[in-house]
N, CA, C and O atoms as a Tripos MOL2 file, in Angstrom:
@<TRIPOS>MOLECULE
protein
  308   307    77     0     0
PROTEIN
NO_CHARGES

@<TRIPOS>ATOM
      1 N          89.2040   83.1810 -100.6890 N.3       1 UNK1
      2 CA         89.3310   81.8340 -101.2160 C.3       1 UNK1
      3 C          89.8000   81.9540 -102.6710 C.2       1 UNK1
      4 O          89.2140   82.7350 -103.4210 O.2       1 UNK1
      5 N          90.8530   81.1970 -103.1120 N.am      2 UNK2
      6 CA         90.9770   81.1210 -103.8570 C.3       2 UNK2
      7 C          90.4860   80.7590 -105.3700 C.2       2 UNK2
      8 O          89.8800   79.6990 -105.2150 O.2       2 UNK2
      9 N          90.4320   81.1330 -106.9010 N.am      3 UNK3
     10 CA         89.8330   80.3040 -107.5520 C.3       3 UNK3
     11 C          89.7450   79.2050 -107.9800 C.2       3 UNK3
     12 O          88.7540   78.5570 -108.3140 O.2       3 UNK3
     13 N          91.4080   78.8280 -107.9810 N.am      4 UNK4
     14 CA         91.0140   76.9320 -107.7350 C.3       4 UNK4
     15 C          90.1420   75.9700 -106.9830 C.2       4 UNK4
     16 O          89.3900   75.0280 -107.2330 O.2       4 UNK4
     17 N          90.6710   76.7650 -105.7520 N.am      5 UNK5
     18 CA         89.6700   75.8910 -104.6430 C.3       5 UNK5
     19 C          88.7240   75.9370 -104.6430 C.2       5 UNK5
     20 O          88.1960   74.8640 -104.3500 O.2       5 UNK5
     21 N          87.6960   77.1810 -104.9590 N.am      6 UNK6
     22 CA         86.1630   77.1270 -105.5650 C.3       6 UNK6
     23 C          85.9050   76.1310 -106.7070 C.2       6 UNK6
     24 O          84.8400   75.5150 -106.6620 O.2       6 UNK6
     25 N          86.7140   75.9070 -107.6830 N.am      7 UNK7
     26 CA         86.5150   75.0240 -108.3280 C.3       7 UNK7
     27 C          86.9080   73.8010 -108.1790 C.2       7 UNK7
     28 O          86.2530   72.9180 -108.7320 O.2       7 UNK7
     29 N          88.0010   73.4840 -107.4450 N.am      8 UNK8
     30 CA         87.6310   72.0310 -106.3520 C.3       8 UNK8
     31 C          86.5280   72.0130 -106.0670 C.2       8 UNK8
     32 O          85.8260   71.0410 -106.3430 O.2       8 UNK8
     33 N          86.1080   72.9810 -105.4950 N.am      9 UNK9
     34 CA         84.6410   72.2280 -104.3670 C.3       9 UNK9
     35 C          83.5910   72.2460 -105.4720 C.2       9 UNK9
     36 O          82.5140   71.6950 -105.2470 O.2       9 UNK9
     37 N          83.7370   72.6260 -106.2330 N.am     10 UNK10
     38 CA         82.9770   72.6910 -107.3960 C.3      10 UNK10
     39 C          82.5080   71.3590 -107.9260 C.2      10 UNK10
     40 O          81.4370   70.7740 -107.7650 O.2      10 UNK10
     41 N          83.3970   71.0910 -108.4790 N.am     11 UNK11
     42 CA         83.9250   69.7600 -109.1650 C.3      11 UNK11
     43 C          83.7960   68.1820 -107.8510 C.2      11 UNK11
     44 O          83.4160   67.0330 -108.0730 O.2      11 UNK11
     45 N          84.2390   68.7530 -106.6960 N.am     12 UNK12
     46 CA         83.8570   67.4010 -105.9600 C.3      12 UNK12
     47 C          82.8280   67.3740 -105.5610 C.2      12 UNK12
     48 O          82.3100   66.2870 -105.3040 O.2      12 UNK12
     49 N          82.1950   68.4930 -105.3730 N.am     13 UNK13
     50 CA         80.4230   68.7800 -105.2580 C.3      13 UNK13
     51 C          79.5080   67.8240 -105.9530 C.2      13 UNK13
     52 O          78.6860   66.9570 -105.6580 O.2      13 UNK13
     53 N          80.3290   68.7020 -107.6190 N.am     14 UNK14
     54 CA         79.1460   67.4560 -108.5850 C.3      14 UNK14
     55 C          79.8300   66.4030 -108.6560 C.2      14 UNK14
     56 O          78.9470   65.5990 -108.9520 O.2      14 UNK14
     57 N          81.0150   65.6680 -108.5840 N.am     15 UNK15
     58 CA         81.1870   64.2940 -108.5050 C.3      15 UNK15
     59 C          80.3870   63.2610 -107.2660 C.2      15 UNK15
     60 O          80.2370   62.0400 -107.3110 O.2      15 UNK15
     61 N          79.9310   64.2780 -106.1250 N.am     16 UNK16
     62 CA         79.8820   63.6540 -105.0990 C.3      16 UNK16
     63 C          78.0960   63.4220 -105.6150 C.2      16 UNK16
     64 O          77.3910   62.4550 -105.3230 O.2      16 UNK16
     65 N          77.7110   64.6000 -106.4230 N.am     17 UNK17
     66 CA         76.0430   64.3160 -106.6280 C.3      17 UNK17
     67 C          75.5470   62.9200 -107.6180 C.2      17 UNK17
     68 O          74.7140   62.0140 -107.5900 O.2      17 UNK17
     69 N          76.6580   63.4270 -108.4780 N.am     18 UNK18
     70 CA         76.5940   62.1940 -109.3810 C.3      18 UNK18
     71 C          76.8160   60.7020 -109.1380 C.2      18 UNK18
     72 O          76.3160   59.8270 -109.8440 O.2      18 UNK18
     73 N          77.6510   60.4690 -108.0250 N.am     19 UNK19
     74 CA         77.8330   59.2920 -107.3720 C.3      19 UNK19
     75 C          76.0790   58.9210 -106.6290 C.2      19 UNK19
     76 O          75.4270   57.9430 -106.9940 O.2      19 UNK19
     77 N          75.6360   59.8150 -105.6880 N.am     20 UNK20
     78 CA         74.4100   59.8310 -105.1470 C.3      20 UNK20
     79 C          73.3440   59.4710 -106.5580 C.2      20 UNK20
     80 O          72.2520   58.9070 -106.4870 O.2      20 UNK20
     81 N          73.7990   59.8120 -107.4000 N.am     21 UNK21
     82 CA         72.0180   59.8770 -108.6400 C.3      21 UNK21
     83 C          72.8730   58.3320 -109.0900 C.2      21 UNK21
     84 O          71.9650   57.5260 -108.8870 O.2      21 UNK21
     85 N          73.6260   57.8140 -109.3920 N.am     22 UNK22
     86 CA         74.3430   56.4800 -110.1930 C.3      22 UNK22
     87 C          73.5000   55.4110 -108.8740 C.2      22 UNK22
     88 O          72.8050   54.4490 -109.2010 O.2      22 UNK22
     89 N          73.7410   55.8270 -107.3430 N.am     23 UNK23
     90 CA         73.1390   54.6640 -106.8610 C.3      23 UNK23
     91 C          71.2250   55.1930 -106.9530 C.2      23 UNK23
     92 O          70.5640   54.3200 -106.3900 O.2      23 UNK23
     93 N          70.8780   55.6340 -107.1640 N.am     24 UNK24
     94 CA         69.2860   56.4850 -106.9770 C.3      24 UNK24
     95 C          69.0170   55.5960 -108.5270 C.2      24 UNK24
     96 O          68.0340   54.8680 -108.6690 O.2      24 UNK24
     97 N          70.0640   55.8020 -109.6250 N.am     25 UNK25
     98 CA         69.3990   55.0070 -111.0160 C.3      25 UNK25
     99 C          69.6240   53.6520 -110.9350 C.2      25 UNK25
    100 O          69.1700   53.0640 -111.9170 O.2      25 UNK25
    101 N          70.3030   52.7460 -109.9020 N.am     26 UNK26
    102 CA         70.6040   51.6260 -109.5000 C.3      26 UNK26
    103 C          69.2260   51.1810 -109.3960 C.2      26 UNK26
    104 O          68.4470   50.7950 -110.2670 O.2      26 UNK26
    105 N          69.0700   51.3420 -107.9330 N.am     27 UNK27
    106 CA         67.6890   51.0680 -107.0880 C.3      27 UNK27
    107 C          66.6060   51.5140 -108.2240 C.2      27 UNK27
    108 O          65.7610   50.6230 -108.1400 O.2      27 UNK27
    109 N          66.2440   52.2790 -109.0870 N.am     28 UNK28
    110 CA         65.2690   52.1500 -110.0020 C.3      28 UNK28
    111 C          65.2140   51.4490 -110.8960 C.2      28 UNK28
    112 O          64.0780   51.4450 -111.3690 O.2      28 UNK28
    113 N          66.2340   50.4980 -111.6590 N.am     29 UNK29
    114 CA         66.2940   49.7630 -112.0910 C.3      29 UNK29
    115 C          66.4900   48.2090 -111.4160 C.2      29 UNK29
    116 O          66.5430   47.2010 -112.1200 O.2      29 UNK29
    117 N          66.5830   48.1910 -110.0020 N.am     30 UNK30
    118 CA         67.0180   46.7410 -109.3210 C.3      30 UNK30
    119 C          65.5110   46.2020 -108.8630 C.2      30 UNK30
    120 O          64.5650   46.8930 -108.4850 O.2      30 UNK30
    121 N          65.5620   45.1140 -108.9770 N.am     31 UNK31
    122 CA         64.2310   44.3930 -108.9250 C.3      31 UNK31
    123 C          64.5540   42.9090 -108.1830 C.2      31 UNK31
    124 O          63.6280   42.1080 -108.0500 O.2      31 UNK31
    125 N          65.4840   42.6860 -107.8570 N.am     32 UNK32
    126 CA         66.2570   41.3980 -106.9590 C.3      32 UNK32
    127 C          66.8200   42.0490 -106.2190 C.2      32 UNK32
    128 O          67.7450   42.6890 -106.7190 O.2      32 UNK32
    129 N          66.5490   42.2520 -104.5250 N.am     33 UNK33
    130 CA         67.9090   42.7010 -104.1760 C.3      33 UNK33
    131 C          68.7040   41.5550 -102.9640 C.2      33 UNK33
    132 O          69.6920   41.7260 -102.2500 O.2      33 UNK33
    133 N          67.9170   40.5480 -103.1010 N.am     34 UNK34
    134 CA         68.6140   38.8960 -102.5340 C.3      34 UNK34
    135 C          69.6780   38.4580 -104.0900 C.2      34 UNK34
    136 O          70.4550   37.5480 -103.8000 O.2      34 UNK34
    137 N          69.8060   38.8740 -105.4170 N.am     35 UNK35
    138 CA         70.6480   38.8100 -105.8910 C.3      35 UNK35
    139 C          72.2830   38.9220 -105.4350 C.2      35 UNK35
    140 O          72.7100   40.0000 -105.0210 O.2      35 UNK35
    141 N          72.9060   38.0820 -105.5110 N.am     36 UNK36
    142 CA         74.4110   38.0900 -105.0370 C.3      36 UNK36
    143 C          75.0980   39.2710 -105.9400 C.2      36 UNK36
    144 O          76.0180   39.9160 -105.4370 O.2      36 UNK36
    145 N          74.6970   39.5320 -107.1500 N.am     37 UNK37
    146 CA         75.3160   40.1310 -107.5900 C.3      37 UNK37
    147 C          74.8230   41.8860 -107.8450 C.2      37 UNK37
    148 O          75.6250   42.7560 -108.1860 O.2      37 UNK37
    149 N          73.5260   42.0950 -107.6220 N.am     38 UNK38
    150 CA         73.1040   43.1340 -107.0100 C.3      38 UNK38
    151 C          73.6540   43.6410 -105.7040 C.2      38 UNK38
    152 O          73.8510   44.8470 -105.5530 O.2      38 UNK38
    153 N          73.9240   42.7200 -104.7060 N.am     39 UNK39
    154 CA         74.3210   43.2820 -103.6900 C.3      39 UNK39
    155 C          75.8510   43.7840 -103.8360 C.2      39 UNK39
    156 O          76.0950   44.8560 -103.2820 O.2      39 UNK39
    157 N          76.5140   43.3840 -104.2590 N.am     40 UNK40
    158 CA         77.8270   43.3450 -105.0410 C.3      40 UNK40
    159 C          78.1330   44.4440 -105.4300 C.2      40 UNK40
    160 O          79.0450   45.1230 -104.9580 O.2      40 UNK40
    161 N          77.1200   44.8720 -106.6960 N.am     41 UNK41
    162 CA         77.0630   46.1970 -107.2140 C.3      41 UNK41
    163 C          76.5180   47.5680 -106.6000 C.2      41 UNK41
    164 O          76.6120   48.7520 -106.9250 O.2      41 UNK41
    165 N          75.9540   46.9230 -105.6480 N.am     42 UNK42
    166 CA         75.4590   48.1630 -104.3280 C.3      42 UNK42
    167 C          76.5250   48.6900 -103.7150 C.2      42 UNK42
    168 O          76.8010   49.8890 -103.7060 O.2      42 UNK42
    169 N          77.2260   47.7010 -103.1230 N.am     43 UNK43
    170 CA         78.2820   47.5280 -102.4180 C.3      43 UNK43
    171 C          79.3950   48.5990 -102.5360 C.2      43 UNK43
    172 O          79.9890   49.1340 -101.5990 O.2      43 UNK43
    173 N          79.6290   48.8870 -104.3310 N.am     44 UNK44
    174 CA         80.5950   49.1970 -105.2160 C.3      44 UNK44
    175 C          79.9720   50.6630 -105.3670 C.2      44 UNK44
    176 O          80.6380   51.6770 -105.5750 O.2      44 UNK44
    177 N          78.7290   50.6100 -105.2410 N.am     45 UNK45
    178 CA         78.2760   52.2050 -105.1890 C.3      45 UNK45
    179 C          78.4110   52.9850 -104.4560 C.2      45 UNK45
    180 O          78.4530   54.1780 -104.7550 O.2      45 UNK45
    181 N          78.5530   52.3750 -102.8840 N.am     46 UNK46
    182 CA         78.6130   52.6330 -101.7910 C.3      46 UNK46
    183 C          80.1070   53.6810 -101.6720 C.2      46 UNK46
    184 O          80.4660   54.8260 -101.4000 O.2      46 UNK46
    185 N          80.6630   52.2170 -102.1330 N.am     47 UNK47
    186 CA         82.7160   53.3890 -101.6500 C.3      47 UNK47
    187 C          82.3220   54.1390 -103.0400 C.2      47 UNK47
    188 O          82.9240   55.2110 -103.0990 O.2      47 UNK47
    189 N          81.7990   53.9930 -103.7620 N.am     48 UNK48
    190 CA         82.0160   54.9940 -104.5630 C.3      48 UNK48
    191 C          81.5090   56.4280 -104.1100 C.2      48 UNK48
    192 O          82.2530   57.2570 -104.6350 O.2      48 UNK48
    193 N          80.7520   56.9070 -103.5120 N.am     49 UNK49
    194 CA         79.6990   57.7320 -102.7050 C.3      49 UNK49
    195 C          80.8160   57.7370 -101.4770 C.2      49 UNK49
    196 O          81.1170   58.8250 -100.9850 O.2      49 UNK49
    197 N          81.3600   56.6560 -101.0380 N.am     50 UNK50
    198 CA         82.2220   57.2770  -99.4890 C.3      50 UNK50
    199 C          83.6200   58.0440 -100.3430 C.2      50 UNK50
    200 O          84.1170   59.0750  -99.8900 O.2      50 UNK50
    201 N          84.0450   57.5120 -101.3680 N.am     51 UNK51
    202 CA         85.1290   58.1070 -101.9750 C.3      51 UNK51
    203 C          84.5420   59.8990 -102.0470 C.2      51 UNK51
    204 O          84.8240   60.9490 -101.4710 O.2      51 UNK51
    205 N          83.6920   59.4930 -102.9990 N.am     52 UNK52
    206 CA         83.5840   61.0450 -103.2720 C.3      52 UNK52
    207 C          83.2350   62.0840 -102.3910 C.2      52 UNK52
    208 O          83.4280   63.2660 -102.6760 O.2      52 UNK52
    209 N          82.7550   61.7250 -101.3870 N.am     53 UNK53
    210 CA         82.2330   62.1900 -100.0910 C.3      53 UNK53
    211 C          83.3550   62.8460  -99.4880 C.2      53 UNK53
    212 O          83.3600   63.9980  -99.0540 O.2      53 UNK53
    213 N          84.7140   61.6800  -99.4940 N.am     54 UNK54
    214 CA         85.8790   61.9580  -98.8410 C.3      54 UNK54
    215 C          86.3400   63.5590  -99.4930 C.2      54 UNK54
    216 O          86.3480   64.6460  -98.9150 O.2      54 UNK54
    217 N          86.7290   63.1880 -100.9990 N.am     55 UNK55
    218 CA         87.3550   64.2510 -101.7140 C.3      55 UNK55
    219 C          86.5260   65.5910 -101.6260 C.2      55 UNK55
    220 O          87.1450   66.6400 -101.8030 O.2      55 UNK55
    221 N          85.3430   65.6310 -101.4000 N.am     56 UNK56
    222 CA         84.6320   66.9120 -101.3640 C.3      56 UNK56
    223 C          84.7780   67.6800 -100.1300 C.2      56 UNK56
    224 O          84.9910   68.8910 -100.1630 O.2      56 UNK56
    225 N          84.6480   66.8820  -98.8150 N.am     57 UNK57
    226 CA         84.8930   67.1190  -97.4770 C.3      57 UNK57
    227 C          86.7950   67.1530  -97.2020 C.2      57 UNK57
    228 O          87.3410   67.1450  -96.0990 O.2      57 UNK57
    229 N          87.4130   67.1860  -98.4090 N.am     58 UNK58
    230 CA         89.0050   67.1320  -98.1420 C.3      58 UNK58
    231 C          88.8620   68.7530  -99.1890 C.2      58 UNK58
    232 O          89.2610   69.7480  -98.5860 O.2      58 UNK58
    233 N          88.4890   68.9240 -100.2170 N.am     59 UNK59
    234 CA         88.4210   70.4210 -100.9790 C.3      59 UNK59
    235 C          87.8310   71.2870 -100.0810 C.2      59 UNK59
    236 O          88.2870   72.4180  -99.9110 O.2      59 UNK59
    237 N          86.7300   70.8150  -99.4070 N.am     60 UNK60
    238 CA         86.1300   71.9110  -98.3210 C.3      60 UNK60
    239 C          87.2200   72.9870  -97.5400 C.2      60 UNK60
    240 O          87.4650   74.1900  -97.4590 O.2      60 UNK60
    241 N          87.8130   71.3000  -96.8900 N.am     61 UNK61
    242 CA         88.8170   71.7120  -95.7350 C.3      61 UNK61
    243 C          89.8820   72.4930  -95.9810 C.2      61 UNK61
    244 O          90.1820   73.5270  -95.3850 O.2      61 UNK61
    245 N          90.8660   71.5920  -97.5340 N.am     62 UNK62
    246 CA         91.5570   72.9180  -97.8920 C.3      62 UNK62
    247 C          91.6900   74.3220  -97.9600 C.2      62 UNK62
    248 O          92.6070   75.0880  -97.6640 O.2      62 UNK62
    249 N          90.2150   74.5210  -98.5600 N.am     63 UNK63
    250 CA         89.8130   75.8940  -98.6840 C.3      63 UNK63
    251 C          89.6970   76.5760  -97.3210 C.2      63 UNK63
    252 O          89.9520   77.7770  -97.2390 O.2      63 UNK63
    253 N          89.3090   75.8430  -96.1980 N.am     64 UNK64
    254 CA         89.5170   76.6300  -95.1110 C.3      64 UNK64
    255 C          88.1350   76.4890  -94.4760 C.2      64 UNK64
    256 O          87.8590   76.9830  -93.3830 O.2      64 UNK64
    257 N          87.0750   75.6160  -95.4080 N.am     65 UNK65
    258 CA         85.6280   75.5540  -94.5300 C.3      65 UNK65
    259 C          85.2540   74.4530  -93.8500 C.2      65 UNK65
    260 O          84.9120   73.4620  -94.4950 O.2      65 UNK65
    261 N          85.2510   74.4310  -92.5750 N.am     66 UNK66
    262 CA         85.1260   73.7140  -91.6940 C.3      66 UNK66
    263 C          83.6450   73.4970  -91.4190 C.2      66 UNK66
    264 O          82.9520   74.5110  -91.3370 O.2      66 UNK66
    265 N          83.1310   72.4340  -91.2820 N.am     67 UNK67
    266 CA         81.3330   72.2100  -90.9810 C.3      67 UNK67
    267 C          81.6260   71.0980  -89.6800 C.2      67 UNK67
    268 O          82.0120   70.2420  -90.4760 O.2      67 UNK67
    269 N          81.7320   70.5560  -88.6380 N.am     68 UNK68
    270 CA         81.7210   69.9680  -88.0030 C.3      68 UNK68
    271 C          80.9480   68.6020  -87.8090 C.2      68 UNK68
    272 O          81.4030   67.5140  -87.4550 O.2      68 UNK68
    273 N          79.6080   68.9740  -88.1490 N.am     69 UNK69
    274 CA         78.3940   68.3020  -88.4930 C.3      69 UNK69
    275 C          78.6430   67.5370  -89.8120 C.2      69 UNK69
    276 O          78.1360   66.4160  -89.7630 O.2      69 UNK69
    277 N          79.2680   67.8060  -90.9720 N.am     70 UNK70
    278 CA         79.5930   66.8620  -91.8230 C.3      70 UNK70
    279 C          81.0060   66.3550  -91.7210 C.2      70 UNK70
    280 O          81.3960   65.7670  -92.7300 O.2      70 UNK70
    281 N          81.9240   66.4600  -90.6510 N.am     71 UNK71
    282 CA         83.0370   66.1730  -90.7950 C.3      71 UNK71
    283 C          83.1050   65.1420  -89.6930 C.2      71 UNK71
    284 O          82.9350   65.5820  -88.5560 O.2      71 UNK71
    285 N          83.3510   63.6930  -89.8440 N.am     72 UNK72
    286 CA         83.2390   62.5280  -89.2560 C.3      72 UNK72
    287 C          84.3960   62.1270  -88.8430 C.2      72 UNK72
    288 O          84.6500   60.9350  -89.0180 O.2      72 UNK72
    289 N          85.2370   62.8380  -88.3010 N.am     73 UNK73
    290 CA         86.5770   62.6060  -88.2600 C.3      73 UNK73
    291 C          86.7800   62.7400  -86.5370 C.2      73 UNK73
    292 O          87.7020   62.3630  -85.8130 O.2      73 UNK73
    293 N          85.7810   63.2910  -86.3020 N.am     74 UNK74
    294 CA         85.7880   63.1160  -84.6100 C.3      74 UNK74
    295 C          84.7490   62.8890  -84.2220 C.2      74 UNK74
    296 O          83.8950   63.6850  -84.6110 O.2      74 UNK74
    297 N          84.2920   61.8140  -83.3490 N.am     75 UNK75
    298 CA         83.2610   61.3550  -82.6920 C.3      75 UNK75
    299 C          82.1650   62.0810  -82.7760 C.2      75 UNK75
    300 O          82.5000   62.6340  -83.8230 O.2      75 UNK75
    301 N          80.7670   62.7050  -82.4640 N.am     76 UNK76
    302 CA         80.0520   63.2170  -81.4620 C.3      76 UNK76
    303 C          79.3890   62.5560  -80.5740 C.2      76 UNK76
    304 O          78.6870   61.5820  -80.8490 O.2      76 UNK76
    305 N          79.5290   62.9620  -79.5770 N.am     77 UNK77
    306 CA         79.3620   62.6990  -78.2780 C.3      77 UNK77
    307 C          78.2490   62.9430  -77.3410 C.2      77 UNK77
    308 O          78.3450   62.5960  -76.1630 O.2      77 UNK77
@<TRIPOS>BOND
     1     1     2 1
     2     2     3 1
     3     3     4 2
     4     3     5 am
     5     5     6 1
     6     6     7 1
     7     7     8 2
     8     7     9 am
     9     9    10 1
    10    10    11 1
    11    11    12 2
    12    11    13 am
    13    13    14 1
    14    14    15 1
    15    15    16 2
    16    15    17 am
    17    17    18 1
    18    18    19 1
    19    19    20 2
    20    19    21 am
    21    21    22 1
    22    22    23 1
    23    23    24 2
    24    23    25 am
    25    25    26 1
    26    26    27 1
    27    27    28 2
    28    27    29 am
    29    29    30 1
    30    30    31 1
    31    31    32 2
    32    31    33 am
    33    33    34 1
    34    34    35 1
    35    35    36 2
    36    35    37 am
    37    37    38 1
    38    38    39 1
    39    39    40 2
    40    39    41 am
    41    41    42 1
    42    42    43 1
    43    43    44 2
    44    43    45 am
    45    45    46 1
    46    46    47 1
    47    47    48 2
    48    47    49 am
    49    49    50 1
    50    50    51 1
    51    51    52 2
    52    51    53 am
    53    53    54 1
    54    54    55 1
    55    55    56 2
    56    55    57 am
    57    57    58 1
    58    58    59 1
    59    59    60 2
    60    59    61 am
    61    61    62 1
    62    62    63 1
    63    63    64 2
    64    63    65 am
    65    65    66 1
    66    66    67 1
    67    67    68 2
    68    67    69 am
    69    69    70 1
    70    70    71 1
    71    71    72 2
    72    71    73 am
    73    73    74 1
    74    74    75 1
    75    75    76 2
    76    75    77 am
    77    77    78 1
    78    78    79 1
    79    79    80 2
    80    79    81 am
    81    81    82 1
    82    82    83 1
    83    83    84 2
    84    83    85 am
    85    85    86 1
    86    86    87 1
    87    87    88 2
    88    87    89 am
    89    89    90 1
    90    90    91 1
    91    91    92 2
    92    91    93 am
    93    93    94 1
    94    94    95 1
    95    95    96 2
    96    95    97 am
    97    97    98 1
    98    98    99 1
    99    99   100 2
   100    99   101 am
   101   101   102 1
   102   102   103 1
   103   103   104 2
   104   103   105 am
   105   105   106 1
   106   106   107 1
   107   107   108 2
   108   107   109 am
   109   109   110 1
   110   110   111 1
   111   111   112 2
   112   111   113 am
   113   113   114 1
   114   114   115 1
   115   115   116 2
   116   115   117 am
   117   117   118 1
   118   118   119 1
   119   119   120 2
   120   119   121 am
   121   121   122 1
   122   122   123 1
   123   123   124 2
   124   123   125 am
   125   125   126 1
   126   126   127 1
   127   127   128 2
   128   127   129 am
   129   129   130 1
   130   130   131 1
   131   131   132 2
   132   131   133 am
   133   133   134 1
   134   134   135 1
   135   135   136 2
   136   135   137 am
   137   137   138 1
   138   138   139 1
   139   139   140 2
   140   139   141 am
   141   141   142 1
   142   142   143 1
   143   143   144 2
   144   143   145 am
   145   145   146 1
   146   146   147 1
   147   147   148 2
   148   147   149 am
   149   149   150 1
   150   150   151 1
   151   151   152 2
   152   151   153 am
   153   153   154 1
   154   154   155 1
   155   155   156 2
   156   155   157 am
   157   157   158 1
   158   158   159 1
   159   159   160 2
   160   159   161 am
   161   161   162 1
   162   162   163 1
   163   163   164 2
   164   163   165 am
   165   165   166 1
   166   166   167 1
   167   167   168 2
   168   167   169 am
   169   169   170 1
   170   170   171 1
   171   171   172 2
   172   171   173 am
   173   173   174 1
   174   174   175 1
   175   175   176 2
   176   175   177 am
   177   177   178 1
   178   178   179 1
   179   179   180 2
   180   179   181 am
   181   181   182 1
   182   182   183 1
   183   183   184 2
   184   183   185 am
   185   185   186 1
   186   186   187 1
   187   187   188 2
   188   187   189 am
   189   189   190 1
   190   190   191 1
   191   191   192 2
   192   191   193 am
   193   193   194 1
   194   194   195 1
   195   195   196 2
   196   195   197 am
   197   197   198 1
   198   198   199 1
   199   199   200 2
   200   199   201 am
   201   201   202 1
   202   202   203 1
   203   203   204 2
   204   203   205 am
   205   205   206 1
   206   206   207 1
   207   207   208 2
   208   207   209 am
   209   209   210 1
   210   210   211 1
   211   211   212 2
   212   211   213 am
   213   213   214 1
   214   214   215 1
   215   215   216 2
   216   215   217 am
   217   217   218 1
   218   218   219 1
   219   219   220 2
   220   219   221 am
   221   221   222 1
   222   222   223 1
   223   223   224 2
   224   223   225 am
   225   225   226 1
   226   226   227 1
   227   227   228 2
   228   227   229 am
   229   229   230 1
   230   230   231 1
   231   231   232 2
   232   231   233 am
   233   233   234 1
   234   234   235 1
   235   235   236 2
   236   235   237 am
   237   237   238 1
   238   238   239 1
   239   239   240 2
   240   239   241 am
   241   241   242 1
   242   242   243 1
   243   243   244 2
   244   243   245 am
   245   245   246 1
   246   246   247 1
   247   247   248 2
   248   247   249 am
   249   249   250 1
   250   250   251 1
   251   251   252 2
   252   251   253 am
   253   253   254 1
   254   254   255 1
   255   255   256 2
   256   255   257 am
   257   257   258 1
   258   258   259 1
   259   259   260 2
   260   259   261 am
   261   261   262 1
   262   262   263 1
   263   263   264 2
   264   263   265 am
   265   265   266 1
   266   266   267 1
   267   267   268 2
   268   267   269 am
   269   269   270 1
   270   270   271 1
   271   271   272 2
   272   271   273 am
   273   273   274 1
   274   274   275 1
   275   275   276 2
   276   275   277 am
   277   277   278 1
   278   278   279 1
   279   279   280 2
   280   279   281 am
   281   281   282 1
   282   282   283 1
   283   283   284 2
   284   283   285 am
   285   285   286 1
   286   286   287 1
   287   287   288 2
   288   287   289 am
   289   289   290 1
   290   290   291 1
   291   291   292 2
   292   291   293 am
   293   293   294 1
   294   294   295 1
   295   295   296 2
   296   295   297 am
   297   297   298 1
   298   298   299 1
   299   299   300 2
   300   299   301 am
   301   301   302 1
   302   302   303 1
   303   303   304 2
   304   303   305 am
   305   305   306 1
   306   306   307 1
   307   307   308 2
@<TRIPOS>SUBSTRUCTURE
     1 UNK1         2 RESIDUE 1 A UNK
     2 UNK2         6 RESIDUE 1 A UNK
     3 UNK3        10 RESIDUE 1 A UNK
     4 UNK4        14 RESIDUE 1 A UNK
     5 UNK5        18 RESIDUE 1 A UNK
     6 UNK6        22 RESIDUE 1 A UNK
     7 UNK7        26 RESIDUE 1 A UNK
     8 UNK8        30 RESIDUE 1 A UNK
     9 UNK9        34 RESIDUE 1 A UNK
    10 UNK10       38 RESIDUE 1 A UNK
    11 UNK11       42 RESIDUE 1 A UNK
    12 UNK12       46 RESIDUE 1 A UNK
    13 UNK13       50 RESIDUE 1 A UNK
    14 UNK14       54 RESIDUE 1 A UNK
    15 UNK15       58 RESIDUE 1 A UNK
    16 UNK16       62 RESIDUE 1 A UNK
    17 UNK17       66 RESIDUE 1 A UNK
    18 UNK18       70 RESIDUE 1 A UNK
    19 UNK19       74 RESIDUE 1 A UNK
    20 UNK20       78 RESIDUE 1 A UNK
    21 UNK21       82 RESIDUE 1 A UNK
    22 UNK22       86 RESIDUE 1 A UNK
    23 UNK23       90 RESIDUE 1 A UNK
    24 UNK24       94 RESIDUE 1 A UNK
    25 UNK25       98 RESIDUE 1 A UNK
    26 UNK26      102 RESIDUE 1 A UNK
    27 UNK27      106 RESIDUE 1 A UNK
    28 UNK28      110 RESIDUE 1 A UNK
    29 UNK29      114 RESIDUE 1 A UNK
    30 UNK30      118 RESIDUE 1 A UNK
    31 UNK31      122 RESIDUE 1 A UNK
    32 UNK32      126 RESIDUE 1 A UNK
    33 UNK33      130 RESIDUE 1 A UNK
    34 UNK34      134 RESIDUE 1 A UNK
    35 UNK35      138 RESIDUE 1 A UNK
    36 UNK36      142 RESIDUE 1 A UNK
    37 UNK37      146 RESIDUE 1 A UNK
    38 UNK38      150 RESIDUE 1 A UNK
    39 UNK39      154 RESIDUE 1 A UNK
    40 UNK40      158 RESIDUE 1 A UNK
    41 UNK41      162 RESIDUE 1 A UNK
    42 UNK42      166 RESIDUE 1 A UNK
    43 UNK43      170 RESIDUE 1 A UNK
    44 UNK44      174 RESIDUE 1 A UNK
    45 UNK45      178 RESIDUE 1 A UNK
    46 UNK46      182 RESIDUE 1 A UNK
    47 UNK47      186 RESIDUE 1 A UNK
    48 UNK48      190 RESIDUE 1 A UNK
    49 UNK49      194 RESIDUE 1 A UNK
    50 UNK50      198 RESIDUE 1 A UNK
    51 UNK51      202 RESIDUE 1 A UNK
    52 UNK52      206 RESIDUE 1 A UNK
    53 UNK53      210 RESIDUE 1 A UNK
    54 UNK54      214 RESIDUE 1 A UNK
    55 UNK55      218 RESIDUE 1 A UNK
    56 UNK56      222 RESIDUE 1 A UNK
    57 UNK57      226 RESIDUE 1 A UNK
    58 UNK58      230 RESIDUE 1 A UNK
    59 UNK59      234 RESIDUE 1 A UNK
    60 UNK60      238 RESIDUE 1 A UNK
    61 UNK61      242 RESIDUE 1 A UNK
    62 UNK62      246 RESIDUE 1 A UNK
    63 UNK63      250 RESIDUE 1 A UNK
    64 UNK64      254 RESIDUE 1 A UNK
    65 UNK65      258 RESIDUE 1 A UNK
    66 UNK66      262 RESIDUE 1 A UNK
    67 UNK67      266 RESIDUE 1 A UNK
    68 UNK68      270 RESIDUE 1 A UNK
    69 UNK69      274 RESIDUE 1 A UNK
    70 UNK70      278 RESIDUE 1 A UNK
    71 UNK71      282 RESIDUE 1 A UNK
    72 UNK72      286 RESIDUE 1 A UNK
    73 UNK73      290 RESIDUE 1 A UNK
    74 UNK74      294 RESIDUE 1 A UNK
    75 UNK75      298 RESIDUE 1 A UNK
    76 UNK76      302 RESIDUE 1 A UNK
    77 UNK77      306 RESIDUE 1 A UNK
């Protein structure tokens, strides 16, 4: 493997953690969540966490590591 690509997965690793702790400091600070605009901002955390999810599971693949079990791209059955 190359050293870029270790540091792809590197880098989308912790983007993907940091997305996970941004909604984790959300919910510790949310105290309405029938707020319209709480839900809103959940919402926005969400693709943010599916984004980064994407790019980490797309550096994986580049590199050549395949997990099946995290890769949602084909059914299981």
């Amino acid at each position: 493997m190359a050293d870029k690509d270790l540091q792809r997965i590197r880098e989308t690793a912790a983007a993907y953690a940091e997305a996970v702790r941004e909604t984790q400091r959300f919910f510790d600070r949310t105290g309405d969540l029938d707020d319209p605009s709480v839900q809103a901002e959940y919402a926005n955390l969400v693709e943010a966490e599916k984004r980064a999810a994407g790019d980490r599971l797309d550096a994986l693949t580049a590199a050549g590591i395949e997990v099946p079990s995290i890769d949602d791209s084909e059914a299981v059955g």
